[in-house]
PDB file of N, CA, C, O and CB in Angstrom:
ATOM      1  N   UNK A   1      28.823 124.955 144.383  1.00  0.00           N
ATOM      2  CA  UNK A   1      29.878 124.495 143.501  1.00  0.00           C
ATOM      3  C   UNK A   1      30.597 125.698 142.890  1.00  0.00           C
ATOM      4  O   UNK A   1      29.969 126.585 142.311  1.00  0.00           O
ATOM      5  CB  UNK A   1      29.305 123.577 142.398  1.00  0.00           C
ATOM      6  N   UNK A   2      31.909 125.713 143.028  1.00  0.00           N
ATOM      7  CA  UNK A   2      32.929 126.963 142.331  1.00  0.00           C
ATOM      8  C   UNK A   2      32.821 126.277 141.439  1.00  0.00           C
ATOM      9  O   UNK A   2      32.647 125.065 141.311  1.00  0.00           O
ATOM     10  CB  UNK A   2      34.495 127.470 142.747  1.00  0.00           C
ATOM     11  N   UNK A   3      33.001 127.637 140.339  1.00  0.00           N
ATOM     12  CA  UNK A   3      32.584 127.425 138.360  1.00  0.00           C
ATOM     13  C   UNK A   3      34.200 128.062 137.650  1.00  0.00           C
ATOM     14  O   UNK A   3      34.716 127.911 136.542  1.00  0.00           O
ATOM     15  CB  UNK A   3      30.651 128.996 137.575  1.00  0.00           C
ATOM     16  N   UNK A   4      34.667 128.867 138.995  1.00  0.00           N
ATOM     17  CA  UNK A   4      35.471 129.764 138.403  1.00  0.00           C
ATOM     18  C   UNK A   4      36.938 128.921 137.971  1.00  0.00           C
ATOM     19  O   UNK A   4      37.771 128.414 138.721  1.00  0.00           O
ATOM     20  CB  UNK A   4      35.651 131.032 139.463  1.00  0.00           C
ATOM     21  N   UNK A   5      36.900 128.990 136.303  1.00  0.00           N
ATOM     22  CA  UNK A   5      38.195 128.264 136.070  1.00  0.00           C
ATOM     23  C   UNK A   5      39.435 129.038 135.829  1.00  0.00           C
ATOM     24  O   UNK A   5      40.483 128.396 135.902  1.00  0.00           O
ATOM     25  CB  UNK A   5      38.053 127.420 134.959  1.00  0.00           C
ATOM     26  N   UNK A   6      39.506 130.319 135.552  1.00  0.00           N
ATOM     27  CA  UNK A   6      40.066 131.680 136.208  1.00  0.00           C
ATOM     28  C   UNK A   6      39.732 132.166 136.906  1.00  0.00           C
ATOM     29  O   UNK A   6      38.828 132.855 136.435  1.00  0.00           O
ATOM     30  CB  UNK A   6      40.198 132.545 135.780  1.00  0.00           C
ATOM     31  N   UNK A   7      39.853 132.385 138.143  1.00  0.00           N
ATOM     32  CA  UNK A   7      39.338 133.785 139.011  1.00  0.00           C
ATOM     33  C   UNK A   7      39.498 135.076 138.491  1.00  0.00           C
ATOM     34  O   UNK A   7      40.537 135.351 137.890  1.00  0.00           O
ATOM     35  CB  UNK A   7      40.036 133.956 140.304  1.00  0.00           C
ATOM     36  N   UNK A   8      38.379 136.120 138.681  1.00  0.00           N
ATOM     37  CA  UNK A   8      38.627 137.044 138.330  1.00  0.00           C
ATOM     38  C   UNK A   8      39.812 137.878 138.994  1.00  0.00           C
ATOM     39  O   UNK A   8      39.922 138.960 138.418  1.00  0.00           O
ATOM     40  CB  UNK A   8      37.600 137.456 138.289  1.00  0.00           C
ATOM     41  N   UNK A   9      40.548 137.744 139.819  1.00  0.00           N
ATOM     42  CA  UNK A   9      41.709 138.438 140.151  1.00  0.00           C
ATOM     43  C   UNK A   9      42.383 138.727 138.879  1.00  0.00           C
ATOM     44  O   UNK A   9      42.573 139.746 138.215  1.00  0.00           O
ATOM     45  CB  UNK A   9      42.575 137.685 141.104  1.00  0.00           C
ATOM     46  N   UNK A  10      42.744 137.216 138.739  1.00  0.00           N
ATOM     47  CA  UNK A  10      43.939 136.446 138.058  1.00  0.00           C
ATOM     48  C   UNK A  10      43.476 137.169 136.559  1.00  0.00           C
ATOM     49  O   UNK A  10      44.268 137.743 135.811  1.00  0.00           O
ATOM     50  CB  UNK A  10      43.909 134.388 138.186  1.00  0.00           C
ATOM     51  N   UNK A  11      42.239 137.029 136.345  1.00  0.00           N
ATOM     52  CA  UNK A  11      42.351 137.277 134.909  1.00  0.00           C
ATOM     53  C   UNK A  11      42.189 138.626 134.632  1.00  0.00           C
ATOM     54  O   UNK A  11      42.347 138.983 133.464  1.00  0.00           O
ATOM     55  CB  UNK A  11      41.414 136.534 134.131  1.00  0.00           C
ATOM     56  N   UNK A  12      41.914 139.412 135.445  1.00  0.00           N
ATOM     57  CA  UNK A  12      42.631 140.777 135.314  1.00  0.00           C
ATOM     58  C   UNK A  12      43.778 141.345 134.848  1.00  0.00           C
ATOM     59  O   UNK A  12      43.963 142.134 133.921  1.00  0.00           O
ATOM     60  CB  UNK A  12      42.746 141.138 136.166  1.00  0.00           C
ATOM     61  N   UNK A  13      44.753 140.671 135.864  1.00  0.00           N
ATOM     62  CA  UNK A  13      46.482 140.095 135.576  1.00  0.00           C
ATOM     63  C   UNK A  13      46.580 139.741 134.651  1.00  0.00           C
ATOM     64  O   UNK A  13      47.643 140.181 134.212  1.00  0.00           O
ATOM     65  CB  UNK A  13      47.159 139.043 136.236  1.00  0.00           C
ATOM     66  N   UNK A  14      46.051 139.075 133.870  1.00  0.00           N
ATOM     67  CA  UNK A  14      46.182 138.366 132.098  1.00  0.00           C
ATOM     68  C   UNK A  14      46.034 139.485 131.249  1.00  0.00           C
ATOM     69  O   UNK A  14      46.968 139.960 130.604  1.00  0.00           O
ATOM     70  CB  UNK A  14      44.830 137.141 131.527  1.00  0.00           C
ATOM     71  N   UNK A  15      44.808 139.940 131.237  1.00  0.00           N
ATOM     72  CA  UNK A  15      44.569 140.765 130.619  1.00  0.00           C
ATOM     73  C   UNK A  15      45.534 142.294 130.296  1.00  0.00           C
ATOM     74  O   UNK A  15      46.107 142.941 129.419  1.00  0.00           O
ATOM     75  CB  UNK A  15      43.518 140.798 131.120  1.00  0.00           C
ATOM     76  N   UNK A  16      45.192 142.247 131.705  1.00  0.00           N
ATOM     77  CA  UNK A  16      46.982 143.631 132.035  1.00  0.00           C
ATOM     78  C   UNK A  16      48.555 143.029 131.092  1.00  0.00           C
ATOM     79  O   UNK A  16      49.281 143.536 130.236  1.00  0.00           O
ATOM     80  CB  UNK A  16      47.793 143.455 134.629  1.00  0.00           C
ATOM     81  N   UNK A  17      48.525 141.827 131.761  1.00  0.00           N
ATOM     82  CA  UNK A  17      49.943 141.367 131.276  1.00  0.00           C
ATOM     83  C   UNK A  17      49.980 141.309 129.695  1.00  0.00           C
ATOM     84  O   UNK A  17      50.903 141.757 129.013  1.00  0.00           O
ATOM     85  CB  UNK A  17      50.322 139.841 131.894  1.00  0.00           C
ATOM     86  N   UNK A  18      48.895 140.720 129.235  1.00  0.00           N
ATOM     87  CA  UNK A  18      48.808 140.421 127.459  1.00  0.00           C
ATOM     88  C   UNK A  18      48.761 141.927 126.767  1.00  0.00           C
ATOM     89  O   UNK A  18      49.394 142.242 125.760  1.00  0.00           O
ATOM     90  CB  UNK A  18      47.106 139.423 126.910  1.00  0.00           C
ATOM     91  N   UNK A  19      47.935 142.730 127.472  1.00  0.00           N
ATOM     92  CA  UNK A  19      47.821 143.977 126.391  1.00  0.00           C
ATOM     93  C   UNK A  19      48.953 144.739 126.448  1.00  0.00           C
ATOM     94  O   UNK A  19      49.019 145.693 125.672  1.00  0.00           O
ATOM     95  CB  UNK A  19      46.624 144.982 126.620  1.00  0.00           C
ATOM     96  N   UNK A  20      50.210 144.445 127.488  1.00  0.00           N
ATOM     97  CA  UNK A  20      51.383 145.283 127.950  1.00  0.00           C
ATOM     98  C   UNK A  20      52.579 144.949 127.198  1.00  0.00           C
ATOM     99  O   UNK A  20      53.442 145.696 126.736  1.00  0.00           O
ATOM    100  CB  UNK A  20      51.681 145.102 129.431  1.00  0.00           C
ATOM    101  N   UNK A  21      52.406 143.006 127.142  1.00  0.00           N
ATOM    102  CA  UNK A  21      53.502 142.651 126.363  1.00  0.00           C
ATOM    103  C   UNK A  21      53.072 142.286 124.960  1.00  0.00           C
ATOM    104  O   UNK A  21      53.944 142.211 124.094  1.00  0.00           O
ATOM    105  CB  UNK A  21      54.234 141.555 127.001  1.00  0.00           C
ATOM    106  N   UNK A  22      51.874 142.065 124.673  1.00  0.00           N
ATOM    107  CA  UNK A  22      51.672 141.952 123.130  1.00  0.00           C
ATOM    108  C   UNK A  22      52.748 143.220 122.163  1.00  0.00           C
ATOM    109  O   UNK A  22      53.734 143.038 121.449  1.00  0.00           O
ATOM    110  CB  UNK A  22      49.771 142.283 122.854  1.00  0.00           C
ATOM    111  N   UNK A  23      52.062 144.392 122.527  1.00  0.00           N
ATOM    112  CA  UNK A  23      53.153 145.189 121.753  1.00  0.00           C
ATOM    113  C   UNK A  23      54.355 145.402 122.238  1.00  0.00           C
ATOM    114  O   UNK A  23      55.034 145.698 121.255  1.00  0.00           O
ATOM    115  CB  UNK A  23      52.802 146.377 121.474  1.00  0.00           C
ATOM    116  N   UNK A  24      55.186 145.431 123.411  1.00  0.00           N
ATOM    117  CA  UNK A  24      56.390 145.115 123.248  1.00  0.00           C
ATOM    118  C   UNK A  24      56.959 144.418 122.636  1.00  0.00           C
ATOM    119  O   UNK A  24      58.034 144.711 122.112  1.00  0.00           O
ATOM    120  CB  UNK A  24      56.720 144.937 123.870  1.00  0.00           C
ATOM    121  N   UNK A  25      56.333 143.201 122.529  1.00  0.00           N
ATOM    122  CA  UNK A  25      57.215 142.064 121.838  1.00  0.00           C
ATOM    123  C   UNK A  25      57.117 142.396 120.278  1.00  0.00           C
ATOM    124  O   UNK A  25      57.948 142.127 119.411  1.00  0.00           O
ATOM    125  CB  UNK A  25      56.601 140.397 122.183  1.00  0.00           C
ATOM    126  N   UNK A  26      55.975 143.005 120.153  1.00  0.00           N
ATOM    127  CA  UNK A  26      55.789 143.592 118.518  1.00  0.00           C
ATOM    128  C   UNK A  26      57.289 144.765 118.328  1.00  0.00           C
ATOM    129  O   UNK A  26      58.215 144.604 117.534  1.00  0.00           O
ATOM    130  CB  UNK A  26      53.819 144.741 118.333  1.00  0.00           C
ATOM    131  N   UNK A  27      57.142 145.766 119.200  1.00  0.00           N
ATOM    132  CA  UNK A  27      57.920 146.605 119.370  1.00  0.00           C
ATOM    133  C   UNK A  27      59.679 146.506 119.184  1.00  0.00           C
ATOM    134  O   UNK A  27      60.552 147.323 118.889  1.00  0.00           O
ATOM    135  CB  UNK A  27      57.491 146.876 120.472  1.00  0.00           C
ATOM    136  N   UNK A  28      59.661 145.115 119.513  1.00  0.00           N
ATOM    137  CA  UNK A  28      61.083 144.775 119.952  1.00  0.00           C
ATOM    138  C   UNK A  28      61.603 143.967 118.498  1.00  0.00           C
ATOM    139  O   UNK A  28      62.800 143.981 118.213  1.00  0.00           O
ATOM    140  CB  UNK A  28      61.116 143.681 121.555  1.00  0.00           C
ATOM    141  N   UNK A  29      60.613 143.278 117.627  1.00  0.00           N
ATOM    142  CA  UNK A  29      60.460 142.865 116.724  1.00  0.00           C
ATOM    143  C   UNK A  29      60.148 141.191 116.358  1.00  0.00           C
ATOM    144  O   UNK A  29      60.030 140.559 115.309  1.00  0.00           O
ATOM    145  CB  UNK A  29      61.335 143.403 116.334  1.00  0.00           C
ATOM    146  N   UNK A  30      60.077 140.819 117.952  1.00  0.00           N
ATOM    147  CA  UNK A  30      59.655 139.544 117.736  1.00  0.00           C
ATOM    148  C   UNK A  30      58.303 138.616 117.239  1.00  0.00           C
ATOM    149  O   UNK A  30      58.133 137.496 116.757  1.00  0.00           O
ATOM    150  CB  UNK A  30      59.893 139.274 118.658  1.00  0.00           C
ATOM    151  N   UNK A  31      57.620 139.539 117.569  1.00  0.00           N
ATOM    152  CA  UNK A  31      56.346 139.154 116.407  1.00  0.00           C
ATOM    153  C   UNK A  31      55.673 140.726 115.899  1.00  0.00           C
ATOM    154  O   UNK A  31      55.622 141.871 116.348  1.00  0.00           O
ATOM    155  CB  UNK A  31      54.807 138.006 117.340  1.00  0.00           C
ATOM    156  N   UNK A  32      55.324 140.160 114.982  1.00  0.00           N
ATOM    157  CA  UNK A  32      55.210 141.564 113.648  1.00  0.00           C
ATOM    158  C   UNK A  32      53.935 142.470 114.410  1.00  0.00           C
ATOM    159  O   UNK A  32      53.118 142.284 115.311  1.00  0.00           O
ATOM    160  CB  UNK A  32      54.506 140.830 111.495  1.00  0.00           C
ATOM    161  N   UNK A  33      54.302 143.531 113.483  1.00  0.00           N
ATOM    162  CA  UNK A  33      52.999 144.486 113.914  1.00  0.00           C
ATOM    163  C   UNK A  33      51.857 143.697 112.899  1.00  0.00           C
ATOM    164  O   UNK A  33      50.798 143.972 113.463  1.00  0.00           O
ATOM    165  CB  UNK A  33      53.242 146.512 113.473  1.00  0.00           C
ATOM    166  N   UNK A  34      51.583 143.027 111.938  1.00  0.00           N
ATOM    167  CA  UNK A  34      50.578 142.670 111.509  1.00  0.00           C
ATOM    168  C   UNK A  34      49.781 141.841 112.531  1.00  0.00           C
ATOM    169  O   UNK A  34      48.576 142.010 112.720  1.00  0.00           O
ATOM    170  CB  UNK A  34      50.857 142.118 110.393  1.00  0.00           C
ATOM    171  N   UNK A  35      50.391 141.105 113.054  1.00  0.00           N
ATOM    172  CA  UNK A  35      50.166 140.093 113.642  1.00  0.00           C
ATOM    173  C   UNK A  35      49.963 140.126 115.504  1.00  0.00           C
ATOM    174  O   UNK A  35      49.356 139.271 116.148  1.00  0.00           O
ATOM    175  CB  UNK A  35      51.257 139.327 113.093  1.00  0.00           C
ATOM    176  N   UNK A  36      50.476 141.033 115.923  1.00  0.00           N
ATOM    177  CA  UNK A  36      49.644 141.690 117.454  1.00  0.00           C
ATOM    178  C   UNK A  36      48.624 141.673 117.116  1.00  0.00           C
ATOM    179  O   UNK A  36      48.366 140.474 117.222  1.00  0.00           O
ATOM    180  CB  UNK A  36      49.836 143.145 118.107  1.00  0.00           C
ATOM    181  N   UNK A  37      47.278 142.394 116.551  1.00  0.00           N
ATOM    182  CA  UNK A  37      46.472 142.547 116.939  1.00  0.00           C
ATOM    183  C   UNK A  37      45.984 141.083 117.263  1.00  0.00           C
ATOM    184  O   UNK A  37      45.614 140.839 118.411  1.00  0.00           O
ATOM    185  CB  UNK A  37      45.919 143.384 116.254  1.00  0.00           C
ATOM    186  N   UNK A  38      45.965 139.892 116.093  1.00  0.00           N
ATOM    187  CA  UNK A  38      45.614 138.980 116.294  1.00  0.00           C
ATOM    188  C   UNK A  38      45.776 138.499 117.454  1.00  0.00           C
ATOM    189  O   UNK A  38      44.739 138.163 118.025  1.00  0.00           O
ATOM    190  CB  UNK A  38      45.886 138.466 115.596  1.00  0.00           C
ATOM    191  N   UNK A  39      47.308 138.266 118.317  1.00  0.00           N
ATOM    192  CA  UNK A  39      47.679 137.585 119.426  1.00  0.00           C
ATOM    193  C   UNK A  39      46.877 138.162 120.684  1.00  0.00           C
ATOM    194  O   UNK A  39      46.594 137.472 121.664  1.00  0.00           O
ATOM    195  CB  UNK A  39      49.196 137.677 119.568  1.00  0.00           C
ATOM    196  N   UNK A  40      46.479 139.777 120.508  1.00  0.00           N
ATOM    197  CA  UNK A  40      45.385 139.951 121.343  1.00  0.00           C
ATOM    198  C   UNK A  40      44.224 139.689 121.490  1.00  0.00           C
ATOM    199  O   UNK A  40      43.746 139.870 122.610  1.00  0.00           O
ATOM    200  CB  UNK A  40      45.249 140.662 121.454  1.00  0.00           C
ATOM    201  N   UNK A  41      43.414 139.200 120.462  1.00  0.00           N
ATOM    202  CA  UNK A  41      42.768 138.725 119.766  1.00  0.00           C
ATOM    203  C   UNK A  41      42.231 137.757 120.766  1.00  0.00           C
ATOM    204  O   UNK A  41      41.227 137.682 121.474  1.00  0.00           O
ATOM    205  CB  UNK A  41      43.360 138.385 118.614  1.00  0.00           C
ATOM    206  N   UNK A  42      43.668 136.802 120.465  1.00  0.00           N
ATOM    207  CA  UNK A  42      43.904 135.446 120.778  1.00  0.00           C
ATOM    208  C   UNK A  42      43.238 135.148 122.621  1.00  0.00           C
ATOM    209  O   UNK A  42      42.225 134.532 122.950  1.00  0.00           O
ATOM    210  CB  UNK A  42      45.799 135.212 120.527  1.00  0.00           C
ATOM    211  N   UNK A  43      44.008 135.676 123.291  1.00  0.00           N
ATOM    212  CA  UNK A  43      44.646 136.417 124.609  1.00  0.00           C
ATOM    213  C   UNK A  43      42.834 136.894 124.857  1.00  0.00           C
ATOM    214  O   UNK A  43      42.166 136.229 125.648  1.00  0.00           O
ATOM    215  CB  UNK A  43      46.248 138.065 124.264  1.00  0.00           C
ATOM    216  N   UNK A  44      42.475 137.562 124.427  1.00  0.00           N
ATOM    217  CA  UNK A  44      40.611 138.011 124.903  1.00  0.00           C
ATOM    218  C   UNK A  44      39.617 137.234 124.481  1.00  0.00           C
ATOM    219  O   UNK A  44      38.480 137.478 124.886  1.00  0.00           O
ATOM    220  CB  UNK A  44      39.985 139.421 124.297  1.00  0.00           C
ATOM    221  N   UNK A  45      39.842 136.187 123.618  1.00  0.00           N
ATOM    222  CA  UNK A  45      39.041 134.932 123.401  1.00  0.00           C
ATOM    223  C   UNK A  45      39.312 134.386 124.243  1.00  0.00           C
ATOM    224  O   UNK A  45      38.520 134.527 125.174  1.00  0.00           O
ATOM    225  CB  UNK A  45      39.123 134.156 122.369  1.00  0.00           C
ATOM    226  N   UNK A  46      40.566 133.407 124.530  1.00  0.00           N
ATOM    227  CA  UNK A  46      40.747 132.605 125.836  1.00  0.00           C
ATOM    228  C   UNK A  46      40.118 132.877 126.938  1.00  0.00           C
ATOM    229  O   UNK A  46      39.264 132.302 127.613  1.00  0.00           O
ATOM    230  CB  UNK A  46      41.913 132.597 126.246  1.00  0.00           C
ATOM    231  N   UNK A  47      40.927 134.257 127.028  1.00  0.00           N
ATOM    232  CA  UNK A  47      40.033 134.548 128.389  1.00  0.00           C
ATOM    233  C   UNK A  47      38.749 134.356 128.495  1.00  0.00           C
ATOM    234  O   UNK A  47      38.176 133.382 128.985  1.00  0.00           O
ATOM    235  CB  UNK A  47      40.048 135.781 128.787  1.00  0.00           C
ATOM    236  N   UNK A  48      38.065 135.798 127.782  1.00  0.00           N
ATOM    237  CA  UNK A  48      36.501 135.294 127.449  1.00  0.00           C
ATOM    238  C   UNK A  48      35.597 134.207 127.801  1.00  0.00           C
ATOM    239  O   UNK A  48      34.592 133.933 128.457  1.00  0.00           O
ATOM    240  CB  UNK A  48      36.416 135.100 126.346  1.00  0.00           C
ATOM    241  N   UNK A  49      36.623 133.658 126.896  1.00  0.00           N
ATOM    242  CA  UNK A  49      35.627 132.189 126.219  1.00  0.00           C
ATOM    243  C   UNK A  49      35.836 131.257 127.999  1.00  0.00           C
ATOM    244  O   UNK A  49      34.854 130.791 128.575  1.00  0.00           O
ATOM    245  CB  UNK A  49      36.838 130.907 124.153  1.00  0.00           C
ATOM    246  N   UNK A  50      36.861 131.192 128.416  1.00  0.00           N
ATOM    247  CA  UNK A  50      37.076 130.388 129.632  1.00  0.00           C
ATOM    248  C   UNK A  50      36.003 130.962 130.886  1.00  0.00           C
ATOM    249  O   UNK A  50      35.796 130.174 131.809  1.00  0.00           O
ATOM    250  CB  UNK A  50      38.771 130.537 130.075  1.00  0.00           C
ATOM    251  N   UNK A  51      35.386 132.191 130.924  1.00  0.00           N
ATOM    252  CA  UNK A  51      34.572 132.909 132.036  1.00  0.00           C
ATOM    253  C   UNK A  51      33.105 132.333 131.386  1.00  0.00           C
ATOM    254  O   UNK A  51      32.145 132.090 132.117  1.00  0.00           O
ATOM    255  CB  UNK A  51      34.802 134.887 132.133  1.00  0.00           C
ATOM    256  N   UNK A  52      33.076 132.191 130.229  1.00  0.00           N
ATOM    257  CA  UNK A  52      32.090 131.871 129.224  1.00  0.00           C
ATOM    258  C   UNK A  52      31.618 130.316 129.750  1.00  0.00           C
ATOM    259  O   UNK A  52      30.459 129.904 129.800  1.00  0.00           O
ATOM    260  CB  UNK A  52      32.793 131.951 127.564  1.00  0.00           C
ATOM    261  N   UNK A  53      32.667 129.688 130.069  1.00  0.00           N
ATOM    262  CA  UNK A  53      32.516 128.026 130.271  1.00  0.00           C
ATOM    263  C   UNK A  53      32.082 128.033 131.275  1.00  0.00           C
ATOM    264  O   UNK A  53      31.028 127.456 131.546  1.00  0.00           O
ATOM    265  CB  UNK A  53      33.639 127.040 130.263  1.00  0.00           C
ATOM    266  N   UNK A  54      32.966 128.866 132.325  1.00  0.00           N
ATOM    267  CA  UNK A  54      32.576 128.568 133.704  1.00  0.00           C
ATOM    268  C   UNK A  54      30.989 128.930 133.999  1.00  0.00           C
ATOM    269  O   UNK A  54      30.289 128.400 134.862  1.00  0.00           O
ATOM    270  CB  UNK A  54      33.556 129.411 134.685  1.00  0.00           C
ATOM    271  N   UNK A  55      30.784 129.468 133.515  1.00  0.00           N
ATOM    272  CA  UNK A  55      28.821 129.973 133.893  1.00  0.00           C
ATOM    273  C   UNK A  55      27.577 129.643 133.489  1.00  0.00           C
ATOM    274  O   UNK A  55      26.427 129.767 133.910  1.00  0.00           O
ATOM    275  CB  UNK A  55      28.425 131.174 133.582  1.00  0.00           C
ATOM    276  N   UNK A  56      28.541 128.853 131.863  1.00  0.00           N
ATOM    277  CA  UNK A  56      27.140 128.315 130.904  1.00  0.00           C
ATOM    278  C   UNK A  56      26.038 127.335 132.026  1.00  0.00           C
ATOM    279  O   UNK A  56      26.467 126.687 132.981  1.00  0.00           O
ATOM    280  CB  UNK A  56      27.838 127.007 129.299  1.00  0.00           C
ATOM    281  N   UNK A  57      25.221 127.389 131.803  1.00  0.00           N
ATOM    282  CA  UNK A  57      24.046 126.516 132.577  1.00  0.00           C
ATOM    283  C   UNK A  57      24.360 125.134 131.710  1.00  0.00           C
ATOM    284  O   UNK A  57      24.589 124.987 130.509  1.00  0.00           O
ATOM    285  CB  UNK A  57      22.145 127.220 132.380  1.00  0.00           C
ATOM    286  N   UNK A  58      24.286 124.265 132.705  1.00  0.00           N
ATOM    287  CA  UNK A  58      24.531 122.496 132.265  1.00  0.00           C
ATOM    288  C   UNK A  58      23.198 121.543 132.191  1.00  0.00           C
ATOM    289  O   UNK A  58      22.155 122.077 132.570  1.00  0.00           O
ATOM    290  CB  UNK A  58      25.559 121.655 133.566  1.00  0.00           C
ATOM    291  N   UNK A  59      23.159 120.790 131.942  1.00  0.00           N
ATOM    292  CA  UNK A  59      21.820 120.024 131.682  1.00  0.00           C
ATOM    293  C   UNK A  59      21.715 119.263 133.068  1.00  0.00           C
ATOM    294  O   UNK A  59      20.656 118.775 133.464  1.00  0.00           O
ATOM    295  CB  UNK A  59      21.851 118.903 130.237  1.00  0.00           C
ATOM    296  N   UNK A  60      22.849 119.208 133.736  1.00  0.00           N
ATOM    297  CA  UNK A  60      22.922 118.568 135.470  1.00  0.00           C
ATOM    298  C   UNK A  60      22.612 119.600 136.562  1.00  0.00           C
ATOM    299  O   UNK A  60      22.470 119.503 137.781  1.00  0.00           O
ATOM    300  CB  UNK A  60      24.579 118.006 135.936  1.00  0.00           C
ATOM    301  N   UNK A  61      22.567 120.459 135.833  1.00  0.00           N
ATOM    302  CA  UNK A  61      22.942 121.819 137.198  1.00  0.00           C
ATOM    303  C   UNK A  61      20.944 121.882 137.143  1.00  0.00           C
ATOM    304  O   UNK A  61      20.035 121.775 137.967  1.00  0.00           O
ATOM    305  CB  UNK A  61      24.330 124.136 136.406  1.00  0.00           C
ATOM    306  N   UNK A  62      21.077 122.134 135.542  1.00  0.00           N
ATOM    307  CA  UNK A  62      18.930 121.911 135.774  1.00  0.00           C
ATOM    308  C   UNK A  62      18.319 120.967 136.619  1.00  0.00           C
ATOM    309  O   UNK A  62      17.691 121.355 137.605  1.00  0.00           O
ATOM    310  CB  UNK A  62      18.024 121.319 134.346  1.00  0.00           C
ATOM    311  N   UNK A  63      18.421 119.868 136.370  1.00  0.00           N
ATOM    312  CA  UNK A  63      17.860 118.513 136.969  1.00  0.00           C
ATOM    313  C   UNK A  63      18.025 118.590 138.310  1.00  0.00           C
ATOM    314  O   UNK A  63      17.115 118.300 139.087  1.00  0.00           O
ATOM    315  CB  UNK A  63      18.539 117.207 136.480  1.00  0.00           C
ATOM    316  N   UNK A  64      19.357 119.040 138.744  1.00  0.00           N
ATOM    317  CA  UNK A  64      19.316 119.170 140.540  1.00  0.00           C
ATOM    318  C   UNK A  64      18.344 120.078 140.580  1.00  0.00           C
ATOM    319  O   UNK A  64      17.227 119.607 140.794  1.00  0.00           O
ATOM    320  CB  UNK A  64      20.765 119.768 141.486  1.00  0.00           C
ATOM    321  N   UNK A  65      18.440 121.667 140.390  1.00  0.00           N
ATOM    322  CA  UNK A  65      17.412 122.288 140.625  1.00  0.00           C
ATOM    323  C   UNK A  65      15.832 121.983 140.469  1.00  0.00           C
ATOM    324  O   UNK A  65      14.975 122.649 141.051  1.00  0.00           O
ATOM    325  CB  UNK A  65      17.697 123.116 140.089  1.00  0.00           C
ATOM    326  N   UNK A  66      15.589 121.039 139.727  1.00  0.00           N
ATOM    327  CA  UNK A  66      14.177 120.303 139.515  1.00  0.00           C
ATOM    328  C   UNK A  66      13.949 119.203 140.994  1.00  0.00           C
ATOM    329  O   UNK A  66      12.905 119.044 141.626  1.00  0.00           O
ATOM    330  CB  UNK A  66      14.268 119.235 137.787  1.00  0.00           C
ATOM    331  N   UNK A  67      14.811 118.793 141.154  1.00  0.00           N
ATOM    332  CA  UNK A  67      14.800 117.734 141.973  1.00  0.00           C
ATOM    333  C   UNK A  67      15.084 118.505 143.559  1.00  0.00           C
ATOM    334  O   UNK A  67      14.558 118.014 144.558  1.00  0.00           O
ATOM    335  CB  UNK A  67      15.987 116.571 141.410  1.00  0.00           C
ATOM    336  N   UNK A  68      15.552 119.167 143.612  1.00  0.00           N
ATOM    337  CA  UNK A  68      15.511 120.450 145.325  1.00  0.00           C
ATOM    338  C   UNK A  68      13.977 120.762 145.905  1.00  0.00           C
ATOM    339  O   UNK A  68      13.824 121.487 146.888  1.00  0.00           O
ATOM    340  CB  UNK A  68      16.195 122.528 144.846  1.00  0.00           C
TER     341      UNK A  68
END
C-alpha cells in the first residue's frame, strides 16, 4: 500500500518554492517581515505534519500484520 500523500520529489519543490518566495513576497511588501517567519512556519508544518500522516502506524495496518 502507497502511504505517500506528498511524494518526496514534490515536497522538495515545496519546500524550495516556500523558502524562495516567503521572503520575496515579504521583500516586495506584501506580507510583513513580522510575519514570514510564521508563513514558513506554516509551509514546514504542513509539510511535515503531511509525511507525518503518511507513516503513522494504524490500528488496521497492525491487525493485518497479526493475521499474515
Amino acid at each position: 500500500m502507497k502511504t505517500d500523500l506528498i511524494p518526496a520529489p514534490v515536497r522538495s519543490w515545496l519546500y524550495g518554492i516556500a523558502t524562495a518566495l516567503i521572503p520575496l513576497l515579504s521583500a516586495y511588501g506584501i506580507i510583513s517581515e513580522q510575519t514570514a517567519p510564521l508563513w514558513i512556519a506554516l509551509a514546514g508544518a504542513i509539510l511535515a505534519t503531511g509525511t507525518a500522516l503518511a507513516y503513522r502506524p494504524t490500528r488496521a495496518q497492525k491487525q493485518d500484520e497479526k493475521g499474515d
